[in-house]
C-alpha positions in Angstrom: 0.0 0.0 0.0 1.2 3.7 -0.9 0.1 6.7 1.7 -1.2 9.6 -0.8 -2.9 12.2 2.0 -5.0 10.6 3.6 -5.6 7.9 1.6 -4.3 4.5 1.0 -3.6 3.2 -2.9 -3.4 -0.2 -3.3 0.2 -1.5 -4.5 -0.3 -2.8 -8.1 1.1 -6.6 -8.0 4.1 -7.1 -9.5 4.7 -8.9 -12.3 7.3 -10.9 -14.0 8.9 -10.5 -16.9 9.9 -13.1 -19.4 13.3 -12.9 -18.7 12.9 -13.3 -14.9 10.7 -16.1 -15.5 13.6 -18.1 -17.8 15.8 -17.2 -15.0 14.2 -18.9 -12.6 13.5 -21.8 -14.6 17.3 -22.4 -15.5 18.1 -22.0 -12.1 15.4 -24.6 -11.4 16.7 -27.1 -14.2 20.8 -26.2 -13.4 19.6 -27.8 -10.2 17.8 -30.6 -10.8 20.8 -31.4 -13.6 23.2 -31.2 -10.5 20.8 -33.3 -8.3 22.0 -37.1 -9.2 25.3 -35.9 -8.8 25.3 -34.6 -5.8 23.5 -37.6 -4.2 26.3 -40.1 -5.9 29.1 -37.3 -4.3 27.5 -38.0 -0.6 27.0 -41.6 -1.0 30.1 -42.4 -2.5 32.2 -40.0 -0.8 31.2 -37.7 1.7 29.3 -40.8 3.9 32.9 -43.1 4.1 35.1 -40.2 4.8 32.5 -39.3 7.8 32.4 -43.0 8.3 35.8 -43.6 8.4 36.7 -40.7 10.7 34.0 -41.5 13.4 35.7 -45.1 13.3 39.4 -43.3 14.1 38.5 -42.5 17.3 37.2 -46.4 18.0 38.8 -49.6 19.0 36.9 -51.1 16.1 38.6 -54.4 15.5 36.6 -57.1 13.5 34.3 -59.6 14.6 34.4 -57.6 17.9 31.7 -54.9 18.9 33.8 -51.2 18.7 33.8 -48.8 21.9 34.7 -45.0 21.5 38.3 -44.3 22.7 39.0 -40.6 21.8 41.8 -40.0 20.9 44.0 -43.2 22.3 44.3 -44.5 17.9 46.3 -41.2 17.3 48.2 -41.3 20.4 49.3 -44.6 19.5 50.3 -43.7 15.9 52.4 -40.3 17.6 54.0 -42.6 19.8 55.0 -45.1 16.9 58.5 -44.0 15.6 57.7 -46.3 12.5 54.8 -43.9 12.1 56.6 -40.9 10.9 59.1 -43.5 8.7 55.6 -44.2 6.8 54.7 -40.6 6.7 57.8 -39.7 5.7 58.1 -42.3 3.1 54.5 -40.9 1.8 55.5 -37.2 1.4 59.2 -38.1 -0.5 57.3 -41.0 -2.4 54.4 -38.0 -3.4 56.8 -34.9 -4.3 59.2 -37.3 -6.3 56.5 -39.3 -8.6 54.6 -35.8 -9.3 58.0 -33.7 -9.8 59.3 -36.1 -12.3 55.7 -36.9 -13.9 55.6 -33.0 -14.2 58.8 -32.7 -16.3 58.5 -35.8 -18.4 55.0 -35.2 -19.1 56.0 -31.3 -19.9 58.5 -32.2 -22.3 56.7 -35.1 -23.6 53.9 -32.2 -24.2 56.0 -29.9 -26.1 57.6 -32.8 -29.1 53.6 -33.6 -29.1 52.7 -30.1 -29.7 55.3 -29.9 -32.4 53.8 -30.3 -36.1 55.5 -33.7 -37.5 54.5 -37.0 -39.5 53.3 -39.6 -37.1 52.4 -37.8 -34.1 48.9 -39.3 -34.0 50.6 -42.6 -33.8 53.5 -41.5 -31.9 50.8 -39.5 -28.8 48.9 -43.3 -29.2 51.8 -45.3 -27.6 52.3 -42.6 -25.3 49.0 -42.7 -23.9 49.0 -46.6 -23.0 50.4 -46.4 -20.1 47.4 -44.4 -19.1 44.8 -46.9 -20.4 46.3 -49.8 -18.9 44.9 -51.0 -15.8 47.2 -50.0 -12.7 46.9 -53.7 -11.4 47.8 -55.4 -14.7 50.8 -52.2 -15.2 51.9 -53.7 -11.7 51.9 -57.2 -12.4 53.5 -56.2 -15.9 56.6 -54.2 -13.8 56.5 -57.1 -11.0 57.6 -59.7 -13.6 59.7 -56.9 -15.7 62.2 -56.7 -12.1 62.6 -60.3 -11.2 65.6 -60.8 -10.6 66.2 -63.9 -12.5 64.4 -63.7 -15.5 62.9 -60.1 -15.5 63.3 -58.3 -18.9 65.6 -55.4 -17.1 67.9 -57.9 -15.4 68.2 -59.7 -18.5 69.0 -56.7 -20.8 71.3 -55.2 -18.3 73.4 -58.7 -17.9 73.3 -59.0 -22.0 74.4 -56.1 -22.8 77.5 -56.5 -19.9 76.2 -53.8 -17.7 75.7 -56.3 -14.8 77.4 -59.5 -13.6 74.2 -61.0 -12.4 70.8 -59.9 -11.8 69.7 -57.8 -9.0 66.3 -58.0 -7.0 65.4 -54.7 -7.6 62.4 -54.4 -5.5 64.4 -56.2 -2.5 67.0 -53.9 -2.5 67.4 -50.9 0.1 69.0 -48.5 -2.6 66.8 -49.1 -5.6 63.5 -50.3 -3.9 61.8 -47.2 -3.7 62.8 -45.7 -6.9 61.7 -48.9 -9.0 58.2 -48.2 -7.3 58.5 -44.8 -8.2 59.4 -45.6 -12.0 56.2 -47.5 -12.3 53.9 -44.4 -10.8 56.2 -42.2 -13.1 55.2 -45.0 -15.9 51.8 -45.1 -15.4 51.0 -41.2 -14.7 52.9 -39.5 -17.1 50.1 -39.7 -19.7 48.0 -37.8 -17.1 50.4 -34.9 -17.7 51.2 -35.0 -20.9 46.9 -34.8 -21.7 46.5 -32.0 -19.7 49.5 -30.0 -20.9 49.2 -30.8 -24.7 45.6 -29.5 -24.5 47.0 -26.2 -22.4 49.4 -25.8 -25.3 46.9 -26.2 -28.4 44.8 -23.6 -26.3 47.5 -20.5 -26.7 46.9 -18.3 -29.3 49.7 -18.8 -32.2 49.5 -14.2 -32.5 51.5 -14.2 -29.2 54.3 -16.3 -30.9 54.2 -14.7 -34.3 54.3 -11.3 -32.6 57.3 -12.7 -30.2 59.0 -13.8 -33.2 58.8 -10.0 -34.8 60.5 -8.8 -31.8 63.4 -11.1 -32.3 62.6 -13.6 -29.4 64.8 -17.0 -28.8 62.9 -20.1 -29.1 63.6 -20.1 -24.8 62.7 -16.7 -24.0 58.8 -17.6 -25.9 58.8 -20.6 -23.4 59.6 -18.6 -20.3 57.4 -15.7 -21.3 54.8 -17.5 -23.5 54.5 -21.0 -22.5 54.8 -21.2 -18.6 52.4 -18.2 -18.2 50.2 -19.5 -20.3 50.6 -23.0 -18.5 49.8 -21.9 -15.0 46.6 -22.8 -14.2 46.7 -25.6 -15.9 49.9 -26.7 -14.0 48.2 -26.0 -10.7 45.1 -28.6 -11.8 47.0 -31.3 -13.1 49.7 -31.2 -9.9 46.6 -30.7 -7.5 45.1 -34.1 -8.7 48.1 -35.9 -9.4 49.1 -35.0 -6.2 45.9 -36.4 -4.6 46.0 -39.4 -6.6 49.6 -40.3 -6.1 49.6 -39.8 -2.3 46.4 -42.5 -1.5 46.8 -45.2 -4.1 47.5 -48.3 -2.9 47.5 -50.7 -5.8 51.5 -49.9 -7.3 53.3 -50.2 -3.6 50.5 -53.0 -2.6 51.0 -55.4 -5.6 55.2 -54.4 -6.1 56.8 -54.7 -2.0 53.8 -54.3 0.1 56.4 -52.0 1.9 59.1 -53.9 1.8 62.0 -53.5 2.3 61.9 -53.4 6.1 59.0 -50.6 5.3 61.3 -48.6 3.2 58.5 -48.6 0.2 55.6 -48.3 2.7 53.3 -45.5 2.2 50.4 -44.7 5.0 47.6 -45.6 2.9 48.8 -49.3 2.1 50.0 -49.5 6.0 46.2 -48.4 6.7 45.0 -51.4 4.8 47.5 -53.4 6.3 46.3 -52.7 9.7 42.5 -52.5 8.7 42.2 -55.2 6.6 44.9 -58.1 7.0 45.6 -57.2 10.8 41.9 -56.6 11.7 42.4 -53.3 13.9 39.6 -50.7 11.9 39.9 -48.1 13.9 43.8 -47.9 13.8 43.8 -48.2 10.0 41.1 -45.2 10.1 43.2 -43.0 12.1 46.4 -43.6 9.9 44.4 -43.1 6.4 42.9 -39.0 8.6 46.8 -38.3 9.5 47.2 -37.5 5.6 43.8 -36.0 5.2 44.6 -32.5 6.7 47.9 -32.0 4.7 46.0 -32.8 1.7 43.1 -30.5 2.7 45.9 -27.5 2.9 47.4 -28.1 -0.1 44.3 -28.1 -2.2 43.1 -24.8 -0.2 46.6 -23.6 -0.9 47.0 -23.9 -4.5 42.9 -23.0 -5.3 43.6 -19.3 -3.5 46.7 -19.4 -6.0 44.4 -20.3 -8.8 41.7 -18.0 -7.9 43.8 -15.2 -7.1 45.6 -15.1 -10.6 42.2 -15.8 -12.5 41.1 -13.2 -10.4 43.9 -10.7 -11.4 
């Protein structure tokens, strides 16, 4: 209502217009588009991380009804010198197998990228690693370092670069670096997908006009390239990073941790605990311990993201 005087005039309704009313039903449709994915999201992700976190602060072991213990899983873990060996092991394990993915896969990006006869054939074989199974790729590598007939040994001691074969997966010095060649292996592609597509995206005028100006082929990379690159090095190493750091199936299948946990990683220790050894809860807590570091690295790197789109 609208005082005039003394009177009262009635407020006309209001009405929609056309656009509004499309508005609203986008919205609407956005929404109900989102809705099946949003229910697969909780089901299949949000309810076992809640799950498994309410079970780190129980003495959950199977066949045997759990009881709430606080915080007594995590005290145990901090108390555990082995426990920061693991950790430790996870975190050189992680920035090794992304670092070198990054450069190969980089490099691997830029030959791609370059305009010659059989590069659709040439980016197929490079891509197979990625479309191969990561349990038949392990079982592949687990036979390819035997030590008595594995295709390395055997090539090495042929060609006169060895006396006799070594157990490459047994060995302190080369244990964990033969694990990382397979995740290098097997991820690479990764990398090289998202980088090749990052490089077909840049404008050729930014080249051609560098070129005008006299530019070296290195200063177009370091101006051109990388800058161009950024946000899409921040995706691919956020994932990778996620990825690399809570797969089991490579350390599982190849040592299982050996030697003398050298190779062990804290999500394979969690299923070693958890699952051959019984103790849930335990396994629970050790899989959380990584959770936070993760959680700060993603948050880290998105305000980097966000702040240079933003810019």
């Amino acid at each position: 209502m609208i005082a005039a005087g003394s009177r009262l005039i009635p407020t006309p309704p209001r009405k929609y217009t056309l656009r509004q009313s499309i508005s609203n039903d986008v919205r609407t449709l956005a929404f109900l588009f989102l809705l099946p994915t949003l229910v697969v999201l909780t089901s299949v992700v949000l309810y076992p991380f809640v799950y498994a976190l309410l079970l780190s602060f129980e003495d959950k072991t199977a066949g045997i009804p759990s009881r709430f213990v606080g915080l007594r899983n995590y005290s145990e873990l901090l108390s555990d010198w082995q426990f920061f060996e693991i950790f430790y092991n996870t975190i050189w394990y992680t920035a090794v197998g992304v670092g070198i993915k990054f450069v190969v896969g980089l490099a691997s990006a830029l030959v791609l990228n370059q305009p010659r006869r059989f590069n659709a054939i040439y980016r197929t074989i490079l891509f197979i690693p990625w479309a191969v199974p990561t349990v038949i790729a392990s079982l592949i590598w687990l036979w390819f370092y035997n030590e008595f007939n594995g295709l390395l040994n055997v090539l090495l001691v042929r060609l006169g670069l060895l006396d006799y074969g070594i157990a490459w997966l047994a060995e302190p010095r080369w244990a964990m670096w033969a694990v990382i060649a397979v995740v290098v292996w097997n991820g690479t592609p990764f990398y090289t997908m998202h980088f090749l597509a990052g490089l077909q995206s840049i404008p050729k005028e930014l080249y051609e006009a560098a070129e005008i100006d006299g530019a070296a082929t290195l200063h177009k990379f370091w101006h051109i390239t990388i800058p161009s690159l950024k946000a899409v090095f921040t995706i691919t190493v956020m994932l990778s990073t996620v990825f690399t750091s809570t797969s089991i199936v490579v350390v599982h299948i190849l040592t299982n941790g050996a030697p003398a946990n050298l190779t062990q990683i804290l999500p394979n220790e969690s299923y070693n605990v958890a699952i051959t050894a019984g103790r849930i809860g335990l396994g629970s807590a050790i899989n959380m311990t990584l959770f936070p570091f993760l959680v700060i690295f993603i948050v880290f790197l998105t305000r980097r993201l966000l702040r240079k789109g933003g810019a």
